[in-house]
C-alpha positions, -999 to +999 in steps of 0.1 A: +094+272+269+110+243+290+076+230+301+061+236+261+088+212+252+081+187+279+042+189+277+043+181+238+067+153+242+046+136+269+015+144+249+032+122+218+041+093+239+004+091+249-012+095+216-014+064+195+011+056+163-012+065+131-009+031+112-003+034+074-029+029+052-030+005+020-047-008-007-036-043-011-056-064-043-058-098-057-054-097-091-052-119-117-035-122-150+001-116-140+022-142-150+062-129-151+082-102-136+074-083-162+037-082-154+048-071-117+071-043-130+046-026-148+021-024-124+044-014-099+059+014-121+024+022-130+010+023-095+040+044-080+034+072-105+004+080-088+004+113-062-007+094-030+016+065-033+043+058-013+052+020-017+043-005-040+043-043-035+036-070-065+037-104-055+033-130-085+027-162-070+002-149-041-021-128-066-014-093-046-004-059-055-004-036-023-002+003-023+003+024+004-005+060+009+017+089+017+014+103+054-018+121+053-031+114+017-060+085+009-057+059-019-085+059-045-094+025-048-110+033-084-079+051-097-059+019-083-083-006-098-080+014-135-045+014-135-044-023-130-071-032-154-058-011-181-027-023-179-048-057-188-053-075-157-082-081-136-090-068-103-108-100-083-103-084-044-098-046-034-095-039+006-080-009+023-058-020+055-042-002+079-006-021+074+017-007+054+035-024+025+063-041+044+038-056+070+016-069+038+049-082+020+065-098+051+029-112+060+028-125+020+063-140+021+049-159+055+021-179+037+043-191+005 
């Protein structure tokens, strides 16, 4: 049992960190906190999503995924665009939403 325990916790010192996987997208048509609000509450209803990010002035709303589930980028992309704004960039990184919002905060 003692050598289990030890083996397994060697074993996930040597395996790699899974990084977290987002959708982050540049959208246009937001213009006030109210615009960032909605999509975030619209964006966070959905079953995979774990964080969401809405940054006016940069043009980016980021999602990220629950451990183990995938972001649909059409079922993102809808959500946005029928809450009336447009979709110009959509890109799936492996950052999670406070490495894409600190990263953001870094270029203003």
């Amino acid at each position: 049992m003692k050598k289990t325990f030890i083996s397994l916790a060697l074993l996930a010192t040597l395996l790699p960190a899974v990084a977290a996987e987002s959708v982050k997208a540049t959208v246009n048509g937001m213009v006030c906190a109210f615009c960032a609000q909605g999509i975030e509450k619209r964006l966070s209803k959905l079953p995979a999503t774990k964080a969401v990010f809405v940054d006016l002035k940069q043009k980016v709303v980021a999602v990220e995924a629950k451990d183990g589930q995938k972001l649909d980028g059409k079922v993102i992309t809808a959500e946005i665009t029928d809450a009336g704004y447009d979709v110009v960039k959509l890109e799936t990184v492996g950052k999670s939403v406070a490495d894409i919002k600190a990263e953001t905060r870094g270029k203003k």
